[in-house]
C-alpha positions as CSV (number, residue, x, y, z in Angstrom):
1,X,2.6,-35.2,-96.7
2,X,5.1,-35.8,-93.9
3,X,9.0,-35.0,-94.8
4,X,10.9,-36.3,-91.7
5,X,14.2,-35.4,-93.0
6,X,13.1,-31.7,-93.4
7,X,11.3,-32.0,-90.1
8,X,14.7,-33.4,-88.5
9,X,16.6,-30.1,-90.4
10,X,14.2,-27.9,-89.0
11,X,14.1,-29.0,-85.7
12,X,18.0,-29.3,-85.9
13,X,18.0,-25.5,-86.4
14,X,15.4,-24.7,-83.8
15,X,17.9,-26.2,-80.9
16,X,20.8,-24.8,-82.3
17,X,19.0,-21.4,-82.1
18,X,17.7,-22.0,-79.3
19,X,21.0,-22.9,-77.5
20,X,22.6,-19.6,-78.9
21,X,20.0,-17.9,-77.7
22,X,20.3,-19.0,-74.3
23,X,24.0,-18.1,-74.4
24,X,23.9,-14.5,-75.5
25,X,20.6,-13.7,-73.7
26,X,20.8,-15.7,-70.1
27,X,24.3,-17.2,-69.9
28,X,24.0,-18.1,-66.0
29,X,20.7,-19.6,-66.8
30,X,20.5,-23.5,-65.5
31,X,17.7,-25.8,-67.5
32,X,16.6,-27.4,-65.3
33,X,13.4,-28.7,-67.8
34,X,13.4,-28.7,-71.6
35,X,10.1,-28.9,-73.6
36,X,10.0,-29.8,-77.2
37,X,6.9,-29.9,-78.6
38,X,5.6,-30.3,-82.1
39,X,1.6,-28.6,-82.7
40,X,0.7,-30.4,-86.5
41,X,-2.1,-28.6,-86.8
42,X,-0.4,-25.3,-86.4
43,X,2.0,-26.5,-88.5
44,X,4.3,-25.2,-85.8
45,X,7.1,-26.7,-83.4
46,X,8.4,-24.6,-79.8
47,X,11.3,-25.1,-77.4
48,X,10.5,-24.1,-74.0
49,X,13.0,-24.0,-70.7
50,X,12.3,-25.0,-67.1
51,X,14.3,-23.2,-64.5
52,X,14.6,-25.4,-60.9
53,X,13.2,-22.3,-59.0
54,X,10.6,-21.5,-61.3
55,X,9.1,-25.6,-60.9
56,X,9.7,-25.0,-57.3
57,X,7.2,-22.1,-57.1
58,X,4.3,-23.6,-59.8
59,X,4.4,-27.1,-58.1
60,X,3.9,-25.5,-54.4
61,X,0.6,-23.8,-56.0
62,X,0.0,-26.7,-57.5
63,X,0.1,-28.8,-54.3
64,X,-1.7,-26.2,-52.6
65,X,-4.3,-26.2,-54.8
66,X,-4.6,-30.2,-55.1
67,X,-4.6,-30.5,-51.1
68,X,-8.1,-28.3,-51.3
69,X,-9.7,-30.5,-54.0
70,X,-8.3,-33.7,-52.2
71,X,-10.3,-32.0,-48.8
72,X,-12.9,-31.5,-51.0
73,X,-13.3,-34.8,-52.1
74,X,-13.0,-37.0,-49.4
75,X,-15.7,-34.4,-47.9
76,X,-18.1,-35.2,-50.7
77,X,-17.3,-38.7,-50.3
78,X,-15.6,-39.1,-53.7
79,X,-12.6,-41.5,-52.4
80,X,-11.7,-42.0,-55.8
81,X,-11.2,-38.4,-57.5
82,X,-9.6,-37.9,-53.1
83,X,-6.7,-40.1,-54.4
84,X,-6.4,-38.4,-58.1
85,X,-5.8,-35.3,-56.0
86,X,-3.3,-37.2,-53.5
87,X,-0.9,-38.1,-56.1
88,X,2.6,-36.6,-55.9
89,X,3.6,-33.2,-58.1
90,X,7.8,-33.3,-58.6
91,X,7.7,-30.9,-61.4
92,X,6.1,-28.5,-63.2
93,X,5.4,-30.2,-66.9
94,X,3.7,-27.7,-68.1
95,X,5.6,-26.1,-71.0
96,X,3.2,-23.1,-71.2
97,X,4.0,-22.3,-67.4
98,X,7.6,-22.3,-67.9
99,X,9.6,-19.6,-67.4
100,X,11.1,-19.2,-70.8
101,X,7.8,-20.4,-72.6
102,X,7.9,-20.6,-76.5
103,X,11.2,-19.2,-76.2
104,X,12.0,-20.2,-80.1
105,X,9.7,-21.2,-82.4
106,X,9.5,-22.5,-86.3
107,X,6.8,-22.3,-88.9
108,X,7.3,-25.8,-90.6
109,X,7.6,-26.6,-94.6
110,X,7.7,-30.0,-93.5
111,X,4.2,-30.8,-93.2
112,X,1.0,-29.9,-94.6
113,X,-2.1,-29.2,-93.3
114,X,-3.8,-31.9,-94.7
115,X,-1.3,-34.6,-93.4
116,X,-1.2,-32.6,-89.7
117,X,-5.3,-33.2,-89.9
118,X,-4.8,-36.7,-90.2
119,X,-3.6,-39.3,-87.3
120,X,-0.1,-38.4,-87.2
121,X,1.4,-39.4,-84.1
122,X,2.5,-43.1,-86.0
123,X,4.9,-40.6,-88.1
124,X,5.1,-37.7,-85.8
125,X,6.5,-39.3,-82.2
126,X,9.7,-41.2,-83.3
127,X,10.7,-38.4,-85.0
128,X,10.5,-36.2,-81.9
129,X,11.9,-39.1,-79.9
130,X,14.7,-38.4,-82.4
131,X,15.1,-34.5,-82.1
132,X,14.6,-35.0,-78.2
133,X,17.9,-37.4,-78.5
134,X,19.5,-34.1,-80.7
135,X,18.9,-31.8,-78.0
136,X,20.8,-34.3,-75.2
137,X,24.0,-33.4,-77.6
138,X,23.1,-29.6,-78.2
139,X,21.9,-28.9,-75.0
140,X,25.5,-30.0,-73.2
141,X,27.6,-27.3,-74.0
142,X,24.7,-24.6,-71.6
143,X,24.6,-24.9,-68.1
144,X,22.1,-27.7,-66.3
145,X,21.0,-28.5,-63.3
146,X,22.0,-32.1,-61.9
147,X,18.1,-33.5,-61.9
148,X,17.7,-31.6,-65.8
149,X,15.4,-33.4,-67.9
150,X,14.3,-32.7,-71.2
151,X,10.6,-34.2,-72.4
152,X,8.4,-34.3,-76.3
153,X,4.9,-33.9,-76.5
154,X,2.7,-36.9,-77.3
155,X,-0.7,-37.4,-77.7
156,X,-1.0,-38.2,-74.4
157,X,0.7,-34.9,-73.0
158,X,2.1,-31.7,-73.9
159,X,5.4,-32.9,-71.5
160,X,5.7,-36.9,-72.3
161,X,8.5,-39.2,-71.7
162,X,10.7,-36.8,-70.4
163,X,15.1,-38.5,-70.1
164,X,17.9,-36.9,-68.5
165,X,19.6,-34.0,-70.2
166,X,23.2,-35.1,-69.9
């Protein structure tokens, strides 16, 4: 059983904490990246923030890290997994590497187990295309950078189709 108008009441209140969380605990923080992400089986959703500096540092491992398989690669003569490696890295999309990971979180009534087992994505992705919408209105009264983005998971990615903030 899927209740999307709970799941949109819930998720209403997990921005709206989350943004008064972020103003009594880091008022001079800038989001630069906003995660919203929705775990069925756990029966659990999480919002998770981005700082610009904190990207900055992941992606420079990152790219470190890529430029020695890409070496690697192309030594092995694996031109193929050489070009995976060579693709660009703009930003860290990984919402468990951000700074302010998990930062509020909600148990949800919305859902069951049973239904979260099942292929929910056909239920479960407009409705967080919806909530991500929500947070472009919460999210404008906090302080963002210029490039801030804010992104759902997807079956495809814990960080999918990720809009500007403003």
């Amino acid at each position: 059983m899927f209740d999307p108008v709970l799941y949109e009441h819930e998720m209403t209140q997990l921005l709206q904490q989350a943004v008064e969380r972020l103003r009594a605990e880091y008022p001079r923080l800038v989001i630069y990246s906003l995660s919203i992400w929705t775990d069925a089986p756990a029966m659990t959703s999480a919002v998770s923030i981005d700082t610009k500096n904190n990207s900055e540092a992941r992606i420079a491992r990152l790219r470190a890290f890529a430029a020695e398989q890409q070496t690697r690669a192309a030594a092995a003569h694996e031109p193929e997994l050489a070009r995976l490696w060579a693709r660009p890295i703009a930003r860290n999309t990984n919402p468990a590497e951000f700074v302010l990971r998990e930062y509020v979180t909600i148990e949800h009534r919305a859902f069951d187990s049973r239904w979260a087992a099942e292929d929910h994505w056909q239920e479960l992705a407009p409705a967080l295309e919806r909530v991500r919408d929500l947070a472009r209105e919460l999210f404008r009264g906090v302080l963002l950078h210029p490039e801030a983005q804010v992104a759902v998971n997807s079956p495809n990615d814990w960080y999918d189709a990720p809009v500007a903030l403003y």
